[in-house]
N, C-alpha and C positions, 0 to 999 in steps of 0.2 A: 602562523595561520594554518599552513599544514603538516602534517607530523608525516614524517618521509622513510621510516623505519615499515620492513618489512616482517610484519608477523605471521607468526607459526599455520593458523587458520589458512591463509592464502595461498600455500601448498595444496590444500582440499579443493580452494575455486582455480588452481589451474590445472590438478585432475578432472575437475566437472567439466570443463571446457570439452576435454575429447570424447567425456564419458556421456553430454547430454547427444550430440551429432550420433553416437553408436545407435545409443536406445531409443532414439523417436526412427530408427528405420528398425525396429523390434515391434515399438507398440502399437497396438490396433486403431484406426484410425480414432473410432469412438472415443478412445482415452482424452481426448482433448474435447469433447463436446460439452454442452453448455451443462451445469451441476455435471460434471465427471470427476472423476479422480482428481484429475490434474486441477481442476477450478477449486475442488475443495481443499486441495490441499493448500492452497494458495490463501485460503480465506483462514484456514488456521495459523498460517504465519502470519497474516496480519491481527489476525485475534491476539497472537503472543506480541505484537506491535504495541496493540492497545494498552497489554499489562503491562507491558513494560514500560510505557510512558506515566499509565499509572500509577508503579510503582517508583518510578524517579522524582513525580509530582510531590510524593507522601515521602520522598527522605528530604525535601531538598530544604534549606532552612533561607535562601534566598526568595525573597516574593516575586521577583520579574520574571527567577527562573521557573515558577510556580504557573507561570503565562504560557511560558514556551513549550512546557511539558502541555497541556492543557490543548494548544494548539495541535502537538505532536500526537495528539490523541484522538484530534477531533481531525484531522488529515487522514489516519488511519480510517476511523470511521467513516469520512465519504470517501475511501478509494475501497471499504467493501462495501459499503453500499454497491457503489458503480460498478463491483464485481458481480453482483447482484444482479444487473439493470434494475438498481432501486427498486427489486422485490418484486419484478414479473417474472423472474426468473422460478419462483417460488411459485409461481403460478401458471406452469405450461401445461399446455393444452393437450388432449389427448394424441393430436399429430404431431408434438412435440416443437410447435409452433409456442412463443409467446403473447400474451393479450397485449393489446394496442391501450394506448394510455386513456382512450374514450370508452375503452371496455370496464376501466378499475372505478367506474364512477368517481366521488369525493375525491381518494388517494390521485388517479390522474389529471386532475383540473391540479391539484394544491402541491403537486411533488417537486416541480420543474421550481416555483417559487423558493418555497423550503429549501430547497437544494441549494440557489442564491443567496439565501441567507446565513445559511450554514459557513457558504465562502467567506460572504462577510464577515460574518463571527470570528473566522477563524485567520483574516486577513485583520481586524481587528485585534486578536488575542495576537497572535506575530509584535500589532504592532506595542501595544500596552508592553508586552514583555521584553522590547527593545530587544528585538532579532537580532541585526546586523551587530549590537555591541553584544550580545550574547555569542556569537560565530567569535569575536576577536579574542576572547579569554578562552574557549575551547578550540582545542589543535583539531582537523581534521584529518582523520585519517588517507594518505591519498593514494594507497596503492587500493582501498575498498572503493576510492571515489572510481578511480581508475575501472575497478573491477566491475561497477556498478554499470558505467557509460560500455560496456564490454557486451558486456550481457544485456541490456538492452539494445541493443545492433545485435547480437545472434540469437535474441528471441525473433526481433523480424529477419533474418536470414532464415531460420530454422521452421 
């Protein structure tokens, strides 16, 4: 279930560790505000999230596995959405305020729904493509899991 080998990569995320604490007492507060640097940057690694499930979807010659990727793809897509605030974000106001969702006419009555069902979709695709037996033939990595659970606890620290 988990693959307990430690690779090369994970040398880099335990320099990040002391290198992210250095440089957010460097960068200007702004840097982290909503469309800044830091958000976009964010949203181009899950862009590269997208192609890459895509591109696992288009080699794999197994149909289940063809779910999971599919899934994997549409998770990406509603976590930039939500990066987003599903696209008010796109649309701030000259005080750098964003519009309230009775401001977006059509798009704010029907977003919150959509959004629901997207879960659906994609708690669906999970399930069609037999998740949990998909986890049992692939090893997880678990020093990235580890790294993972890491760095979310000192994103909220930080």
């Amino acid at each position: 279930m988990f693959d307990k080998r430690f690779y090369p990569h994970l040398w880099l995320l335990i320099i990040y560790i002391p290198f992210v604490f250095i440089v957010k007492e460097f960068l200007p507060q702004n840097a982290a505000r909503e469309n800044g640097p830091i958000e976009n940057f964010q949203l181009v690694l899950l862009a590269v999230g997208i192609y890459l499930c895509w591109q696992a979807m288009k080699k794999t010659r197994v149909s289940m596995d063809k779910y999971i990727w599919q899934a994997g793809m549409l998770f990406y897509i509603l976590v930039f959405g939500r990066e987003l605030s599903w696209g008010r974000a796109l649309l701030m106001q000259s005080d750098g305020t964003m519009p309230k969702w009775r401001e977006l006419g059509i798009w704010g009555d029907i977003a919150h729904p959509l959004i629901g069902l997207l879960i659906a979709l994609l708690l669906f695709l999970f399930w069609r493509g037999r998740f949990f037996r998909f986890l049992k033939t692939v090893k997880i990595p678990m020093w990235d899991l580890i790294f993972l659970v890491l760095f979310i606890v000192l994103v909220d620290i930080s």
